[in-house]
C-alpha positions, -999 to +999 in steps of 0.1 A: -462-880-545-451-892-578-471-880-611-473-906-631-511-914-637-531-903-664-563-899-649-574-873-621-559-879-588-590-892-564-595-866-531-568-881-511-543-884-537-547-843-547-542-838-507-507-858-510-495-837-545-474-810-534-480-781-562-457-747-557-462-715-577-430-696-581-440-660-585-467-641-579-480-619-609-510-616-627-502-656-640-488-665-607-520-654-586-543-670-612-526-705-610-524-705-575-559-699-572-574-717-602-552-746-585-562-741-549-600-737-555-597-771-577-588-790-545-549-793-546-529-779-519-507-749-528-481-729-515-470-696-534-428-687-535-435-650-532-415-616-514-427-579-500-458-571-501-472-601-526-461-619-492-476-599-465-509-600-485-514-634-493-505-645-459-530-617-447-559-624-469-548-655-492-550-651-528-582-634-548-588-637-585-617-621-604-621-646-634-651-653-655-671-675-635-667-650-602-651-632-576-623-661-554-606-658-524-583-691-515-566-692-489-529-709-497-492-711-477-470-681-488-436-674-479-399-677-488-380-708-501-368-719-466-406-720-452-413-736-482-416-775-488-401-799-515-426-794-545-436-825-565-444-799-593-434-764-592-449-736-618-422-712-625-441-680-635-414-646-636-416-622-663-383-638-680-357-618-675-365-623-639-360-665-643-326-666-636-330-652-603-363-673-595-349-703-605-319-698-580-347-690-551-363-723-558-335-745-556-345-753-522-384-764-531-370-780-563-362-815-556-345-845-574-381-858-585-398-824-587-418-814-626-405-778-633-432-762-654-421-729-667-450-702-676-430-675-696-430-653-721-410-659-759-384-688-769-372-707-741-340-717-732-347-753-737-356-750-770-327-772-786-329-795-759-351-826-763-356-839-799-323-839-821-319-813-846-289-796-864-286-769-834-292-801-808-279-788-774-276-749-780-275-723-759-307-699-768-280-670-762-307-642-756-320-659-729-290-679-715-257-668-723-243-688-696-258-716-702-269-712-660-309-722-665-299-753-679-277-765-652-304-750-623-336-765-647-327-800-656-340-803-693-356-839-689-377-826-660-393-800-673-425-798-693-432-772-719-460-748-713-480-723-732-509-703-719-532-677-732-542-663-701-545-626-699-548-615-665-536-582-649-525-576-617-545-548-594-528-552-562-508-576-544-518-610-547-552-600-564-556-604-601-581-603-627-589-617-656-622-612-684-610-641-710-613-676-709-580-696-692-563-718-715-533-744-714-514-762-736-488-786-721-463-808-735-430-827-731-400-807-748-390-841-766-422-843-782-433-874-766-470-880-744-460-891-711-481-897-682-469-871-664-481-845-685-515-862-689-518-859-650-505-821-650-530-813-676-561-834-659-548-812-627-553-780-646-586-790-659-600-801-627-588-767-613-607-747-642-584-737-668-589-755-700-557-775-711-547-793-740-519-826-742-495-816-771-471-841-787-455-811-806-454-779-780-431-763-799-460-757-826-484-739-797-451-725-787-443-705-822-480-693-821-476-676-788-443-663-797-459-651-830-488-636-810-463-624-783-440-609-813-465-588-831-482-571-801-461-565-771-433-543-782-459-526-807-478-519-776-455-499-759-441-480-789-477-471-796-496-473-765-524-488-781-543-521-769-549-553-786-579-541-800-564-514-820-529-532-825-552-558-848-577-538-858-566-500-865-559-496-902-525-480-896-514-503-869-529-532-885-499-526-911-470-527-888-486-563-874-489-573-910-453-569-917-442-583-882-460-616-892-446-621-926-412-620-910-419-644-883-438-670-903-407-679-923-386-681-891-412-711-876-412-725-905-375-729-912-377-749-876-402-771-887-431-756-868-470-761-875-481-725-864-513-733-850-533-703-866-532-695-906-517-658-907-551-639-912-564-656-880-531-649-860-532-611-873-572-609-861-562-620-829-553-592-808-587-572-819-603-602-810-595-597-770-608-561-769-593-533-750-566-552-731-531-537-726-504-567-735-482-575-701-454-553-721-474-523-718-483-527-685-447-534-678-437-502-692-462-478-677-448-493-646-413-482-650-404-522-650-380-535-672-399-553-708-392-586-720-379-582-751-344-600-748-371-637-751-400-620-770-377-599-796-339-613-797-339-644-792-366-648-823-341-631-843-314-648-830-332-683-839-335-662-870-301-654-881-292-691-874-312-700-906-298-667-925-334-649-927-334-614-916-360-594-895-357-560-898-389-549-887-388-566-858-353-554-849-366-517-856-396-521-831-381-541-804-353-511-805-378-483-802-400-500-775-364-507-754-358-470-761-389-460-746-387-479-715-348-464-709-360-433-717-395-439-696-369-455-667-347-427-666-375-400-661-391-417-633-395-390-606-377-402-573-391-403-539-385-373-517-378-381-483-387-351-455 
């Protein structure tokens, strides 16, 4: 099926749409089943256990409106068909690899809909600029996610969803699920209107953007300021925006960001008092980095940290807060790798 209405697809026409979720974390499961209980027929790229559970039992999410259980297809890319869109949803380090597993569900016509973390690696693809066409190094030295990720087929995305995984292939998640979509070339499209009238029908709130990179800089900006703070203090959002000592360091971290948007002709969505009441505003939550870290998993700082200072250092401003923090919390996490205790076999 080919998306190109603007209006919800009728009951037969969301039976035709083929919609694949590429991963399956906390945003993976929660797509999958926010998706699958809005009527749409999903199938979930996942491996190990994620697999053997959601074939077993289907997906579950605890959101705020209750307690779901969806059943959906799970399995590798060969058992998987062509997607007419596919969400892409790895922690993003991980893309790379994900994107080379769904070569075979990607398609000549398919929507590619990354969910990730930080600056992407389209980011100077799509509307002409002085750095038209660059690499975003930190993210893809090769340049290999633009040759697998075809920039005129993929639509920006930026969500606000905090969820947590609990097991495998159950998630949960206490705050209201929110979307913003948009094409990378700052255009409205029918495509994107009928992805984000998908969304909607399926429960998450989402919004049609003619300028994504503007909800993109306040999720960076959000994303900046709380994950690698989190796992250097081990505090959640609550006290990363709301502590007085803490509240500092955020301070500082957003007055070296703000310039950086700006200097690329960004809108940041939220006015720097609002964006530094934010994280006390979700409560005790631990960011994904945090959770990331007390899981011995590698953190996403090369999107979330580097490449914003690598954006940076194109326009000759200088971050060294940021720089100091994102060092620490990848110290920690070595440090935090190395002293994992090993199994012990008998």
């Amino acid at each position: 099926m080919s998306l190109s209405l603007a209006q919800p697809p009728r009951e037969e026409e969301r039976k035709d749409l083929r919609v694949c979720i590429a991963g399956a974390g906390a945003i993976g499961i929660t797509l999958g089943a926010r998706i699958a209980l809005g009527g749409y027929p999903v199938s979930m790229l996942a491996r190990g256990k994620s697999l053997s559970a959601i074939k077993e039992r289907g997906l579950r999410l605890v959101d705020m409106t209750g307690d779901h259980s969806p059943r959906v297809i799970a399995g590798e890319p060969a058992d998987l068909p062509e997607a007419d869109v596919i969400f892409l949803c790895p922690k993003s380090q991980d893309l790379p690899a994900l994107a080379e597993a769904s070569q075979r569900i990607i398609g000549p016509r398919t929507l590619i809909v990354p969910v990730v973390n930080g600056i992407p690696w389209w980011y100077f693809d799509g509307i002409n600029t002085r750095f038209y066409g660059r690499d975003v190094k930190a993210v893809d030295p090769e340049g290999r996610l633009k040759q697998l990720l075809p920039s005129d087929r993929v639509i920006g995305a930026v969500t606000t969803i905090t969820a947590e995984r609990v097991a495998p292939g159950f998630a949960c998640s206490v705050n209201p699920l929110r979307f913003v979509l948009g094409e990378i070339d700052h255009s409205i499209s029918d495509r994107v209107e009928q992805l984000g009238a998908m969304l909607n029908a399926s429960g998450i709130t989402t919004r049609v953007t003619d300028k994504i990179r503007d909800s993109l800089w306040t999720k960076v900006i959000a994303n900046l300021v709380s994950n690698p703070l989190s796992v250097v203090s081990g505090a959640v959002l609550r006290d990363i925006g709301g502590h007085p000592s803490l509240s500092q360091v955020t301070r500082a971290l957003v007055n070296e960001v703000l310039p950086v948007a700006a200097a690329y002709g960004a809108r940041v969505e939220l006015d720097p008092e609002a964006l530094l009441e934010l994280p006390a505003g979700l409560g005790d939550i631990r960011t994904s980095m945090l959770q990331d870290f007390e899981k011995h998993m590698p953190l996403e700082t090369a999107a979330i940290c580097d490449a914003v200072i690598e954006l940076a250092e194109l326009r000759g401003l200088q971050m060294p807060m940021t720089k100091a923090i994102g060092i620490l919390a990848n110290y920690r996490s070595a440090q935090s790798r190395e002293a994992r205790p090993q199994p012990i076999f008998s």
